[in-house]
N, C-alpha and C positions, 0 to 999 in steps of 0.2 A: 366139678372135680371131686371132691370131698373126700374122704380119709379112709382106711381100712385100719382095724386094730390084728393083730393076727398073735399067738401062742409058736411059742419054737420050741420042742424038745431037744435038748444041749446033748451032747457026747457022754455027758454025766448023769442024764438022766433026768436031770432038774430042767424046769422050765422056763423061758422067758417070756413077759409079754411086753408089747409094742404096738406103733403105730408107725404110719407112713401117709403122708398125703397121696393124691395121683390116683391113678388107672389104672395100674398095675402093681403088684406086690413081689414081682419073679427080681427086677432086679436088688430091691431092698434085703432081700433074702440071698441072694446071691453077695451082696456086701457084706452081710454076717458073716459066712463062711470064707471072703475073702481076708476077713480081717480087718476091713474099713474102717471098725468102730472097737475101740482100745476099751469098753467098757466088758460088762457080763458075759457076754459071748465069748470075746475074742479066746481066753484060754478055755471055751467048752466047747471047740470047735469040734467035728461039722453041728450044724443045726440043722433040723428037720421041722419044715411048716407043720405043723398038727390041727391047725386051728386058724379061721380068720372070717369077720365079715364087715362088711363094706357100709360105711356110715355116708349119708348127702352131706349132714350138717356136720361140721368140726368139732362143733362144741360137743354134740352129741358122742361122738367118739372118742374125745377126751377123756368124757365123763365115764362111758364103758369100760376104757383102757385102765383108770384108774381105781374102779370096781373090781374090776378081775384080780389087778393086782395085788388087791388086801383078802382075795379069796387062799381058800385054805388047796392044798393039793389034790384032793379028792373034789375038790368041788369044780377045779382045772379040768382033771379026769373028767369028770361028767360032761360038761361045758365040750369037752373035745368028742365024747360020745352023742352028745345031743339030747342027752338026760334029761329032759326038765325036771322029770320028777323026782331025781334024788339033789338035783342042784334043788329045789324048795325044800326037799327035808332037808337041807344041809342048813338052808337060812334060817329054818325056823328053829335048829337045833340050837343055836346063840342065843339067840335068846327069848324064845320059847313061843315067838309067833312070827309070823312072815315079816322080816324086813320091810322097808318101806320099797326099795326099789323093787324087791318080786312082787309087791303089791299092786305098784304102777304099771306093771308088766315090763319093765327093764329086762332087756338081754331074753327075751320069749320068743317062742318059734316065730309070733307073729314081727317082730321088730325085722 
């Protein structure tokens, strides 16, 4: 089975990020826009997928999903363009060498 985390740009411009178990991502994204979910979306309706990849392990996609979400905007942008290399200068920009997770190779072309 296993999980997909995926990024939605909101009507505002702002971003959300998420997860969803399953095999598919069309109808969870289709719920957002429907209004399903009374949280962050609901008044930034429509949303737009920008962003998503698909995890085997759960844990492993939590752990992404929760990553992402203490990232900076620009670092989203990248992450949506497939930047590595300004997502790494973004890590090491905090604080002043690479993160532990770009170290491990977290969230890399290869994962």
């Amino acid at each position: 089975m296993g999980i997909y985390v995926y990024m939605l740009r909101c009507a505002d411009d702002s971003f959300y990020v998420g997860s969803a178990t399953g095999d598919d991502l069309a109808p969870r994204i289709d719920q957002h826009n429907a209004g399903a979910y009374p949280g962050y979306t609901f008044n930034r309706r429509p949303v737009v997928l920008v962003w998503s990849e698909h995890f085997d392990r759960i844990t492993d996609g939590i752990a992404a999903e929760r990553q992402i979400k203490g990232w900076s905007r620009k670092k989203k942008q990248a992450l949506i363009r497939s930047d590595w290399m300004t997502i790494s200068k973004l890590a090491r920009r905090r604080g002043g060498t690479a993160r532990a997770g770009a170290e491990r190779g977290d969230l890399s072309p290869s994962s």
